[in-house]
C-alpha positions, 0 to 999 in steps of 0.5 A, spaced: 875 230 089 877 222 091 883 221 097 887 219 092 887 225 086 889 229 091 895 226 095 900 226 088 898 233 087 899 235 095 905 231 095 908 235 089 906 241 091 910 239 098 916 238 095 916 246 091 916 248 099 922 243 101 925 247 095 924 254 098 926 252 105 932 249 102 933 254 097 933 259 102 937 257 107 943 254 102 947 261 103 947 261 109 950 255 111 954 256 105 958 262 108 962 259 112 966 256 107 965 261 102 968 267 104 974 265 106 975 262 099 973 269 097 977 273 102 971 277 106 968 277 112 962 273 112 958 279 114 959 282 107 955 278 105 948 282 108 946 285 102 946 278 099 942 275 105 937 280 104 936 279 096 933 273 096 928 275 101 927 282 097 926 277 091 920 274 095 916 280 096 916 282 088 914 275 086 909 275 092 907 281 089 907 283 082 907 275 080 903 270 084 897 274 085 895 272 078 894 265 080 887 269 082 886 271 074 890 266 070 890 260 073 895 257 079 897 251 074 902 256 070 905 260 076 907 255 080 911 251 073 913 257 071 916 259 078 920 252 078 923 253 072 925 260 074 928 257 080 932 252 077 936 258 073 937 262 077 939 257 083 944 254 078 947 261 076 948 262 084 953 256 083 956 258 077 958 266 081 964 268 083 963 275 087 957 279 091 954 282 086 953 277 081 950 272 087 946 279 089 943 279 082 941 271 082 939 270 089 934 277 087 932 273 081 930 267 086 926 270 091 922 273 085 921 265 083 920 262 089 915 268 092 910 267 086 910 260 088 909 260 094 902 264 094 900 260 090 902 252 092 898 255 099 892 257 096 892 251 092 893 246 097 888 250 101 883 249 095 884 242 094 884 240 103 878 237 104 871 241 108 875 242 116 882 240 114 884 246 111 889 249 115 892 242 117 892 240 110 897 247 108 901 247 115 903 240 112 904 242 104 908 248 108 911 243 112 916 242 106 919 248 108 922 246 114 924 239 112 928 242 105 931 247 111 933 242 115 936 237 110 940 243 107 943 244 115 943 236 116 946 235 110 950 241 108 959 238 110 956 232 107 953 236 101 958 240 100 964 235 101 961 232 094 963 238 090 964 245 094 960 250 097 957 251 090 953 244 091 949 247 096 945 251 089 947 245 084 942 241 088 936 244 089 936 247 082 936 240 079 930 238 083 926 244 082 927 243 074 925 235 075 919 239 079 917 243 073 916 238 068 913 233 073 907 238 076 906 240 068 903 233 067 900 232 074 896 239 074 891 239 070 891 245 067 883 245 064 880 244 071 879 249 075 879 247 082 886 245 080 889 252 077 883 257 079 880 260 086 872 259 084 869 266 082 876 269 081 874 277 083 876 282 077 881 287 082 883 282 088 888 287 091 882 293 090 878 288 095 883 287 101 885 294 101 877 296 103 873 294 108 871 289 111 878 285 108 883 290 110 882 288 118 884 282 116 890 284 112 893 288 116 893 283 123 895 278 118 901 282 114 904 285 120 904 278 124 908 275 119 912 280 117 914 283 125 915 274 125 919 275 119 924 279 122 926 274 129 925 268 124 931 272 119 935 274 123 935 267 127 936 262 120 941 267 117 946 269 123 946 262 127 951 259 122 955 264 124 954 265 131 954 259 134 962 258 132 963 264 135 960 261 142 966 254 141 961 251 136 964 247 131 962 249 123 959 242 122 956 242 128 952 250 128 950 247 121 947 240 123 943 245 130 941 250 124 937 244 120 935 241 128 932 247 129 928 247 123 926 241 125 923 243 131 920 247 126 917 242 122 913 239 128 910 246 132 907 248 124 903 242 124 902 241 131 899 249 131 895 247 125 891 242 127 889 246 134 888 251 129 883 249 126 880 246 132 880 251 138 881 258 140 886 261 133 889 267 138 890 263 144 894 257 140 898 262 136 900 267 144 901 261 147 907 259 142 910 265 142 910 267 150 914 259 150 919 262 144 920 268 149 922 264 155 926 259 151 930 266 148 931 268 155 933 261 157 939 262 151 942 268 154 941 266 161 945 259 160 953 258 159 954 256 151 953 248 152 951 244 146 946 240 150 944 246 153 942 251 147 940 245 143 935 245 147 933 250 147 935 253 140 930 247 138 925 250 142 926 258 141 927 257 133 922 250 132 916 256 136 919 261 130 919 257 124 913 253 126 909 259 128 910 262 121 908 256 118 902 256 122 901 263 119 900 261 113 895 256 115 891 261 118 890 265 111 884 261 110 880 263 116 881 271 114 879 270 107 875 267 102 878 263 096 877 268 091 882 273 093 887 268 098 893 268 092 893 275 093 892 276 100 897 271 101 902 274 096 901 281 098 902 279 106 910 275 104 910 282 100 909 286 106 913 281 110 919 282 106 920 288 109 922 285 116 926 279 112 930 284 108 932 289 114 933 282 118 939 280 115 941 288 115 940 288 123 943 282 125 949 283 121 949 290 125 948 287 131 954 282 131 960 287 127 958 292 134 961 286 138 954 283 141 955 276 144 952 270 141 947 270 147 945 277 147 943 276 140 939 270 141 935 275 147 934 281 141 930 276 139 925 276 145 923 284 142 920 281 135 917 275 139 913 279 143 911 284 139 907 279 135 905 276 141 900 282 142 899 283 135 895 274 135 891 277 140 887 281 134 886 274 131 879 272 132 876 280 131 880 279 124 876 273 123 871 275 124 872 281 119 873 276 113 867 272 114 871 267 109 869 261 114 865 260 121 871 257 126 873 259 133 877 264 135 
């Protein structure tokens, strides 16, 4: 496939990612002006937080693996469209349970989608460049996390909180319809991994696959907890050190940002030096920005600094993650592998917001909480060291560990 062919089809699949990052952070940053309208405490709104992410696990799960025996093409359209719903039903809510309720049904979208737009983009990168090509088709993830920090006063000065959900509902269904005509739906180096295996799961759960799988679902997963437990609680907890809401809003989407450059950075040395070196070398500099949080008087120069450093290493780190995925595992099964690790990982993302929510109501400071998430950061820290063994195991290509 030409340059050419590739780039509208990697673009499209880009902008499903800007979504899920949008999409994702908008309850959050929506919060704080929700639940005084509400009359709640924000921390009431845990189980809402963890719901989405509960979502993205049974759609990483039970839907997305079906791009290896159907086809991508009609997963990732599909997920668009059930994005667009229940995103503009979020909005239209009015109590906890119903945005529980559709925030669940999103995350189910958004985790079939985004197996697939991985594997796909990892199909059509070219020979040598395909963590590069998927960290920068995830990159979309934290651009769309950044624009909803950046832009969330202005966005919600159109029209309320509920823009934060009108927004990317919209987007998401103009997607749907554009990547219905983009993908070509006959071809399979568009829709379908070659060679598709008849029990994809079957084949991770033994031998020699199972290695891989299990370093890569427990990294993303423990990576998930610090990532979740930083996006869905800085909101809150920087007003609470003297910070402005606008101004936690705007330090949210900066540290996405820095998210956005470590990703692509770690990619590109991923997929041209030692994989577990790269990715422990990230994690011991998020160690020692958290550290630096806890020891420094609440600034904003100071802890936006540092926040850029400690957050951007955790959301750029997950990114990269995904990147890896090709290395562990051959094509035939990589939706799957992919969607079963968002699946295990779901397990630390919905215990994140659970957690972070505990720690603030128990009277933790803002900086004590930033330096809990040097225990997560650590923990992966060790795990990444497997790395090279785990690739060695899955045989999928031959790279330097």
């Amino acid at each position: 496939m030409t340059g050419t062919h590739r780039f509208l089809p990697l673009a499209l699949l880009a902008v499903v990612m800007l979504i899920d990052g949008y999409d994702l952070n908008a309850m959050a940053l929506a919060i704080p002006w929700l639940a005084p309208e509400l009359g709640l405490a924000p921390t009431a709104f845990a189980v809402v937080q963890s719901a989405d992410l509960l979502g993205l696990g049974i759609g990483a799960l039970l839907v997305a693996p079906l791009g290896d025996r159907i086809g991508r093409k009609p997963i990732i359209v599909g997920g668009c469209f059930g994005i667009a719903v229940a995103t503009l039903a979020t909005g239209l809510s009015n109590d906890t349970t119903a945005f529980a309720i559709w925030r669940l049904l999103t995350g189910t979208a958004l985790g079939a989608c985004l197996a697939n737009v991985s594997a796909l983009s990892a199909e059509l990168a070219p020979a040598g460049r395909r963590s590069t090509v998927m960290a920068i088709v995830s990159a979309g993830i934290a651009i769309g996390a950044m624009l909803a920090g950046f832009t969330a006063p202005e966005v919600v000065g159109l029209g309320s909180w509920r823009m934060l959900f009108f927004l990317p509902a919209a987007l998401a269904f103009l997607l749907g319809l554009a990547l219905m005509v983009v993908l070509q739906g006959g071809r399979p180096a568009h829709t379908r991994a070659p060679s598709a295996a008849k029990v994809p799961l079957v084949e991770l759960l033994r031998p020699p696959l199972l290695f891989p799988l299990m370093v890569f679902a427990m990294t993303y997963m423990i990576n998930a907890i610090a990532l979740y437990m930083l996006v869905r609680w800085t909101p809150v907890l920087l007003p609470q050190a003297g910070f402005s809401v606008d101004l936690a809003a705007r330090i949210q989407g900066l540290l996405q940002g820095g998210g956005l450059v470590v990703g692509i950075g770690l990619a590109f040395l991923l997929d041209r030096w030692k994989a577990g070196l790269t990715l422990a070398l990230g994690y011991a500099v998020v160690a020692a920005s958290l550290l630096a949080i806890w020891a420094t008087p609440a600034q904003a120069l100071t802890w936006g600094v540092l926040l850029l450093v400690a957050g951007g290493g955790i959301t750029g780190i997950h990114t990269a993650l995904m990147a890896l995925s090709p290395k562990l595992f051959p094509s035939r099964v990589l939706s799957t592998a992919i969607g079963a690790a968002v699946a295990i990982s779901r397990i630390g993302a919905i215990a994140a917001p659970v957690m972070g929510a505990a720690l603030i109501d128990r009277g933790i400071s803002p900086a004590g909480y930033f330096l809990a998430l040097a225990i997560p950061v650590v923990i992966c820290a060790g795990l990444v060291l497997l790395v090279p063994r785990a690739i060695r195991a899955g045989g999928a290509e031959p790279v330097t560990a």
